[in-house]
N, C-alpha and C positions, 0 to 999 in steps of 0.2 A: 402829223399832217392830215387835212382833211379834204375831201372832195366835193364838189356841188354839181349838180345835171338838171337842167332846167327844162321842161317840155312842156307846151304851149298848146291848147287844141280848143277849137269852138265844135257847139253843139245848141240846135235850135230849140225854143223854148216850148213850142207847138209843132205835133209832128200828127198829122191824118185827124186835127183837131180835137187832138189830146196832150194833158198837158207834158213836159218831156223834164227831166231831171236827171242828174249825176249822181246815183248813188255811194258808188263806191270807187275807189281809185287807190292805185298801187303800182309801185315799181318791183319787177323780178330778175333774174336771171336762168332760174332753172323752171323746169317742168315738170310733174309727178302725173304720169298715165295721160300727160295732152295735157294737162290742167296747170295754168302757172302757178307758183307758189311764190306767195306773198313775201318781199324781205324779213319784214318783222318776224315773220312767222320760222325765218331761215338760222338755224343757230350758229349758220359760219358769221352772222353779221349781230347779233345778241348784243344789245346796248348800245350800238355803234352805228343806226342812224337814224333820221329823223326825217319826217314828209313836212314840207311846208305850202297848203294846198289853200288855192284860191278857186274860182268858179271858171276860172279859163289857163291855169297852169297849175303845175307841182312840179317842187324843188326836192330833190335826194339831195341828205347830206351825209357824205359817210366819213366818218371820225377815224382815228387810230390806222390810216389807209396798210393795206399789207398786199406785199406782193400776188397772196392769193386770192386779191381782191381783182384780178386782170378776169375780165368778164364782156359779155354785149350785156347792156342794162335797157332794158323796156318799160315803159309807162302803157300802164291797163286802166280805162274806166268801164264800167257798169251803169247802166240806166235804168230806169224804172219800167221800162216797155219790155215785153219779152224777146231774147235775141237780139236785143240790140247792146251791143259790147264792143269795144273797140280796143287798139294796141297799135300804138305806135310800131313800123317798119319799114326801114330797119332800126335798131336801135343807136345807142350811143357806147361805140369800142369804148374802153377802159385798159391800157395796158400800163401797168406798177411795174417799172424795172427796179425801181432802188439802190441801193449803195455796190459799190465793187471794191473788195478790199487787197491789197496786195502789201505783205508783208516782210519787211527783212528782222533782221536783231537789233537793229535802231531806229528805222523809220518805215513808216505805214504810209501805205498811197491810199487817199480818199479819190475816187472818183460819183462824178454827180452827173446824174443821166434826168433830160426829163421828156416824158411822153406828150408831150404837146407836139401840135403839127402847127410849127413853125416853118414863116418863108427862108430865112436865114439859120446859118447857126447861130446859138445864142450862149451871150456872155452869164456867168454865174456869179454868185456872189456865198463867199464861206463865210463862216460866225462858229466861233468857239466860246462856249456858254454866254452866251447870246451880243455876244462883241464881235463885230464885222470885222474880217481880217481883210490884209489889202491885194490877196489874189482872186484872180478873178478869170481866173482857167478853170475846165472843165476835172483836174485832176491835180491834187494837191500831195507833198510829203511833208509828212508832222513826225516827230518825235511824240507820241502821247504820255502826257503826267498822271497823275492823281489828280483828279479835279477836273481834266479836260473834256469837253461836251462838244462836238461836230454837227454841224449841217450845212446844207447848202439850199438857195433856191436860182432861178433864175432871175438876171437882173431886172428891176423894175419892181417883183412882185416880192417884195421882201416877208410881204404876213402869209406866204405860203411856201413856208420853208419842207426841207424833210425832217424824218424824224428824225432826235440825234442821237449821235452813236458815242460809247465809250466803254470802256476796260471795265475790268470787275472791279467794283468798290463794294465798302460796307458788306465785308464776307465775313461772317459767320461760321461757325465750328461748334457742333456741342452732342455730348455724350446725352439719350435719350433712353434715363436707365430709374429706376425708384430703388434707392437704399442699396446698398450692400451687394455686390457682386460678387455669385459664385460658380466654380465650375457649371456646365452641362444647364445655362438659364442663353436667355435668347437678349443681345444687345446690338443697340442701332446708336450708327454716328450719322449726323446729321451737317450737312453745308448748304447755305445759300448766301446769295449776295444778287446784287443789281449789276446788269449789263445789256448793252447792249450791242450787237447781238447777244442773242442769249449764250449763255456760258458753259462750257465744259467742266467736267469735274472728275480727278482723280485723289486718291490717296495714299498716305505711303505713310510706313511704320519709321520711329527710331531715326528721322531724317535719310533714311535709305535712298537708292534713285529708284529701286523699284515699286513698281505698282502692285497694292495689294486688291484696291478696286475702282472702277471707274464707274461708279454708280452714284448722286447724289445722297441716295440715304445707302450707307453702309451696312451692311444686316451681319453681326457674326453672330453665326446661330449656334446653340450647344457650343459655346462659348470654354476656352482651356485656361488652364493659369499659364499658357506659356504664348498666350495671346497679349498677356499685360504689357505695356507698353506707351508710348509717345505715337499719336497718329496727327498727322497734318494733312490738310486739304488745299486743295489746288485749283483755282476758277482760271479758264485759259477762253478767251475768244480771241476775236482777230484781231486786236488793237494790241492788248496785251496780257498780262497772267497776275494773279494775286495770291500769295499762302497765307493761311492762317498760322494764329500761336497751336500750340501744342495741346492737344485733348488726352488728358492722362485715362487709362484704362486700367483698371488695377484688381485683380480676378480674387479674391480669398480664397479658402478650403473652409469656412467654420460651421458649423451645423450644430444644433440640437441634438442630436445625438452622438457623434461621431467626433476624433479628435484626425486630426489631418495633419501628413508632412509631406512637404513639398519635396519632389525631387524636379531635376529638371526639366521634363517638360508635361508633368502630371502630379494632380494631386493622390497620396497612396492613403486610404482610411484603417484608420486601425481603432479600435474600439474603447469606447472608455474602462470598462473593464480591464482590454488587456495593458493598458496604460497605466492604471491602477496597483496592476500586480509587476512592472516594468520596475514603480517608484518603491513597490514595499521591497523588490527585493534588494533593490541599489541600499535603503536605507538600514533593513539587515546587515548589510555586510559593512557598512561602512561604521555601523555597531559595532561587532564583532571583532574587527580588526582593529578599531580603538580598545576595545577591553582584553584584547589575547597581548597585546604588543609590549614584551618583556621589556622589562626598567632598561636592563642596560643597551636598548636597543633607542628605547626612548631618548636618552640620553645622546647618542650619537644624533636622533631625529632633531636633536634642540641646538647641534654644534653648527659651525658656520661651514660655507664652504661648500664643495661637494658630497662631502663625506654626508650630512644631512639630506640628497638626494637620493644617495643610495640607499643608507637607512631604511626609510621612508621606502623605498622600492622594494628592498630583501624583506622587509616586515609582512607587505603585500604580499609577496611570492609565499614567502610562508604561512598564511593565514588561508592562502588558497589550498595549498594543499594539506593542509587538516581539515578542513569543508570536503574535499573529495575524498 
């Protein structure tokens, strides 16, 4: 939605027979040490308005209007003479009420307020994505879809609608990681999506109900393997809530140096070396006990049945204790 303020003012063209001129003109709201400060120059209003100046008026337009835009707005010109400077007073109130949303588990109350100083109350007119609906009360109940776009203006003035409002759509989910993850490294999950009002966000592991953060970017820092997992993100404003798919997180142990096994909820490192000496001695023994293991033991080791599991067992037990 956007706003216009129109100020109008004369100024003689000879003054004590010299000649008189407009040099500079601006609209403000605030002050720094007495001194107004120019809109443009103001960064709560940054790209969002525009002077339209003639030699006996100037137009404010300010764009994207927002509630914090409720302000007194002043027209300032400057002349060419010293001391002579002028400011409209008093100026032109501004108050932005905006939407009021009230929520059940099926239907959403729109309400549409407008700050104009009307003699009557006044009729409104709703539009969801940009199609006129046929109420025309000051306070509507919608079930909100996917897709659906709200606003309202007052009747008559249909190309000065509000802004529209809607549910999170087009939400987003993603793992913000380069290559390979492993314990004790620093990883961020990321969510956005469009809404309006702007949107909440929570997250949750493994489809859980609890929340493991309510922050947009998700930071798990020094990072565990027993953080791997299913993480979903959640955009809630007042209309309604959107989850995303599933963001897998999936932690390793591998290193260049080191071999790694996982226990439940840590990775444990144990050295290539002693892994090395782990395998020569499994491979010793399982020598040894192929070449100590008496024929007629073998023989039973080759028969069907149980009796081949025993074998096979009692060969073991004995091959151990001639090792020790």
């Amino acid at each position: 939605m956007r706003m216009m303020i129109k100020s109008s003012y004369t100024y003689p063209s000879r003054i004590d027979g010299k000649n008189a001129e407009v040099k500079t003109m601006f609209w403000f709201t605030k002050e720094n040490n007495q001194v107004p400060v120019d809109l443009k120059k103001d960064s709560d209003y940054k790209s969002r308005i525009t002077y339209e100046s003639t030699k006996s008026s100037s137009i404010l337009t300010i764009k994207d209007l927002k509630q914090r835009d409720s302000a007194e707005y002043k027209f300032k010109f400057i002349t060419n003479q010293p001391g002579r400077e002028f400011t409209g007073s008093p100026g032109v109130t501004l108050t932005v009420l905006g939407n009021i949303f009230l929520r059940s588990e099926t239907q959403t109350e729109l309400k549409c307020e407008s700050s104009c100083d009307l003699t009557k109350p006044p009729s409104y007119v709703w539009f969801n994505k940009k199609k006129k609906m046929e109420e025309q009360t000051s306070s509507i109940l919608v079930s909100v879809r996917d897709g659906d776009r709200y606003s309202c203006s007052v009747k008559g003035h249909d190309n000065h609608r509000s802004a529209s409002v809607y549910a999170p759509e087009f939400l987003s989910a993603k793992l913000i990681s380069s290559g390979q993850i492993t314990e004790g490294q620093s990883v961020t999950l990321s969510c956005s999506s469009g809404a309006n009002p702007a949107a909440n966000y929570t997250w949750r592991k493994n489809n859980n109900q609890s929340v493991v953060s309510k922050d947009q970017q998700f930071v798990l820092s020094s990072i565990l393997s027993s953080d791997s997992g299913q993480y979903y993100c959640t955009a809630q404003n007042e209309l309604g809530e959107k989850t995303s798919g599933p963001v897998s997180v999936q932690v390793t142990c591998e290193s260049n140096w080191f071999h790694y096994k996982h226990t439940s909820s840590r990775c444990v490192v144990v050295s290539k070396q002693q892994q090395q000496q782990q395998q020569q001695v499994y491979l010793e023994l399982v020598y040894l006990v192929t070449a100590l293991v008496p024929s007629d033991t073998a023989c039973l080791a080759s028969s069907p049945g149980s009796r081949r599991r025993t074998a096979v067992w009692i060969s073991l037990e004995l091959m151990v204790e001639r090792l020790l």
